[in-house]
C-alpha positions as CSV (number, residue, x, y, z in Angstrom):
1,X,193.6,60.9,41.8
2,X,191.0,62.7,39.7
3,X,189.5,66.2,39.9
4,X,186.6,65.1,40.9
5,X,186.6,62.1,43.3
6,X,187.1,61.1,46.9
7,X,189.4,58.1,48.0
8,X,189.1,57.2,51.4
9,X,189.8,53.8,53.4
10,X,187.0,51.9,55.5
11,X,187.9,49.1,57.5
12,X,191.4,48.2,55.1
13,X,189.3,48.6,51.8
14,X,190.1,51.4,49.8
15,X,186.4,53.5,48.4
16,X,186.5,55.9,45.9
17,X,183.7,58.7,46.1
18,X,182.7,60.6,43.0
19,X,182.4,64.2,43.8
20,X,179.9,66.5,41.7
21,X,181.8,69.8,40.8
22,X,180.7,72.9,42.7
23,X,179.2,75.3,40.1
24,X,181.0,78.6,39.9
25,X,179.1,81.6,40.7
26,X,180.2,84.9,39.4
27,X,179.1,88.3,41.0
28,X,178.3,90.5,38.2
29,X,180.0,93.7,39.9
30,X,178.8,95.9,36.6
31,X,175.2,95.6,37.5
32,X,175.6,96.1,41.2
33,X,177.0,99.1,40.5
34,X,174.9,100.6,37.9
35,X,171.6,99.6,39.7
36,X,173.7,101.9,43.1
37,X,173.8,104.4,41.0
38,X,169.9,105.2,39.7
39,X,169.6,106.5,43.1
40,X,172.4,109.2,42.6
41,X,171.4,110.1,39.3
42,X,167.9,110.6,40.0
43,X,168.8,112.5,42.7
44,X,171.2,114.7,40.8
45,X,168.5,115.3,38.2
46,X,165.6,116.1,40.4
47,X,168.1,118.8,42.1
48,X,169.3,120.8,38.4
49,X,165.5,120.5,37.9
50,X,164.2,121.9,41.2
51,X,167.0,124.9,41.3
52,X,165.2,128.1,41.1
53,X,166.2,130.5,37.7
54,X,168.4,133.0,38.6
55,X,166.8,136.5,38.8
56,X,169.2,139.0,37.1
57,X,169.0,142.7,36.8
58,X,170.4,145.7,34.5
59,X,173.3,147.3,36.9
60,X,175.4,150.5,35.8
61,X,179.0,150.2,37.5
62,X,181.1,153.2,36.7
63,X,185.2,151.8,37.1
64,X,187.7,152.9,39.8
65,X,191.1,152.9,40.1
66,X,192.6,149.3,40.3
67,X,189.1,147.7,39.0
68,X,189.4,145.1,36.7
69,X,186.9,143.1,34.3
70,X,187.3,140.0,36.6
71,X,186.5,141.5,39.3
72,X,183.7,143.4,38.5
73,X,182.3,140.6,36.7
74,X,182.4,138.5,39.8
75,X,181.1,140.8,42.2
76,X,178.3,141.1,39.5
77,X,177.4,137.1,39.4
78,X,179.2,135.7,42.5
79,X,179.6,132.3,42.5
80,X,176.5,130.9,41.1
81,X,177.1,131.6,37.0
82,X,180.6,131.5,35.0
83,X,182.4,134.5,35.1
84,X,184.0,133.7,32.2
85,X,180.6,134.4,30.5
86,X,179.9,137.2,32.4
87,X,182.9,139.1,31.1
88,X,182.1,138.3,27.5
89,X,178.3,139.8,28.1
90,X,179.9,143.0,29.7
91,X,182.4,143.3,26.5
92,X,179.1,143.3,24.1
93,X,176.9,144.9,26.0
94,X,179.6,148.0,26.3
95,X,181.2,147.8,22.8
96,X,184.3,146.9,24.1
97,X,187.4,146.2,22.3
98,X,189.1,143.4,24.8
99,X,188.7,143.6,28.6
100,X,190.5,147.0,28.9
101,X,189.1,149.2,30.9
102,X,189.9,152.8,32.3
103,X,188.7,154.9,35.6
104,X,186.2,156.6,34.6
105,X,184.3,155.0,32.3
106,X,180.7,153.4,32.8
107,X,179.5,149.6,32.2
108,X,176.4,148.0,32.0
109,X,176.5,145.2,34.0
110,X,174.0,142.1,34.3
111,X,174.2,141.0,38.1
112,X,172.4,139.0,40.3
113,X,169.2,140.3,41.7
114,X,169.7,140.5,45.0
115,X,167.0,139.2,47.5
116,X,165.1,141.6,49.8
């Protein structure tokens, strides 16, 4: 028997059908996707857009005992910048030679302006 036919028997006589091929349809899953995800990326841009600019402000921190440049640098910025970058302002800003610092001495610090 062929692909594409149909043998059947009516009344003791044997009838072969000839059956059209279904045509395969084939979901293109690649543009489903990337037409699901304008939404998301429209969304993500319209919020780094929208974000208010962070408000900073000159600080003077003088170091105590047990302080370090990490953590004076990320009470400075919180969460909402790299403190990574935060430490290498401090550094320049105070003529620093590494992040050592001693009790004592006084920083300049750019932190976040706080809101009132």
């Amino acid at each position: 028997m062929k692909q594409h036919e149909k043998r059947t028997y009516i009344g003791g006589h044997r009838v072969v059908y000839k059956i059209k091929p279904k045509k395969r349809t084939y979901t293109r899953w690649d543009r489903i996707i990337a037409v699901a995800m304008i939404p998301l990326v429209l969304a993500g841009l319209y919020a780094a857009v929208v974000q208010e600019p962070i408000q900073y402000e000159d600080k003077t921190v003088i170091v105590q005992e047990g302080d370090t440049l990490w953590g004076i640098a990320k009470d400075a910025v919180g969460e909402k910048v790299d403190v990574r970058q935060s430490i290498r302002e401090i550094i320049t800003e105070n003529n620093l030679d590494g992040a050592n610092i001693h009790p004592g001495m006084t920083l300049k610090v750019r932190a976040i302006k706080e809101a009132k």
